[in-house]
Steps between C-alpha positions, in 0.01 A plus 500: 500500500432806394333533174536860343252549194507791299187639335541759224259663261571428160680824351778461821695216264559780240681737777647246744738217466219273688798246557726711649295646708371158608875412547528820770195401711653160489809599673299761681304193723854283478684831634297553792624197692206357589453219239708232339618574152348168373146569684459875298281410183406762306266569205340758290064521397407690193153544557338638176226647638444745826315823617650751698227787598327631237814533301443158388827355367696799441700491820780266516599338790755210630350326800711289694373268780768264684322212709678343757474264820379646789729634777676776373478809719332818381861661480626235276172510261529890515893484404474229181181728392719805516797344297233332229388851476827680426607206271164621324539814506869467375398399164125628463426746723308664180258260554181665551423260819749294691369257773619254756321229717654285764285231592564186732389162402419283785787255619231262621340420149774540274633227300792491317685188269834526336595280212854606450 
């Protein structure tokens, strides 16, 4: 664990290397000590359609939520949002919106199998 998945509107591949920048929040979550390197997976979601106020889908955005077990303090979850932030902002902070969720998964019901 974690997974980070990166949502992007569609126009975003035309002004962002999308791999790069998944490459920085990558090594964002692997920088910040709390995770094994071999336990980050990371990902990116094109959606093709979306609605942001009534400015339909005119806005981009890059939405990036990182799940992860349970038992992290606030601090921690507050310091890996702030560095998946500035690895955002550090190659898109023209983005019209820029967004990050932490969210815990619960350690009780989690499964997990590894075939390699």
């Amino acid at each position: 664990m974690p997974n980070v998945v990166m949502e992007y509107s569609d126009s975003i591949e035309e002004r962002v290397n999308v791999q790069a920048l998944l490459e920085d929040l990558h090594h964002a979550t692997i920088d910040s000590g709390l995770f094994q390197a071999m336990d980050v997976k990371s990902r990116t979601l094109r959606p093709h359609n979306w609605l942001i106020g009534d400015k339909a889908d005119t806005v981009d955005f890059i939405h990036v939520t990182v799940e992860l077990l349970s038992g992290r303090t606030v601090e921690q979850k507050q310091a890996l949002s702030q560095a998946i932030m500035a690895a955002l902002r550090g190659k898109a902070d023209f983005v019209a919106i820029l967004t990050v969720n932490i969210r815990d998964m619960d350690r009780e019901c989690f499964q997990k199998v590894v075939n390699f």
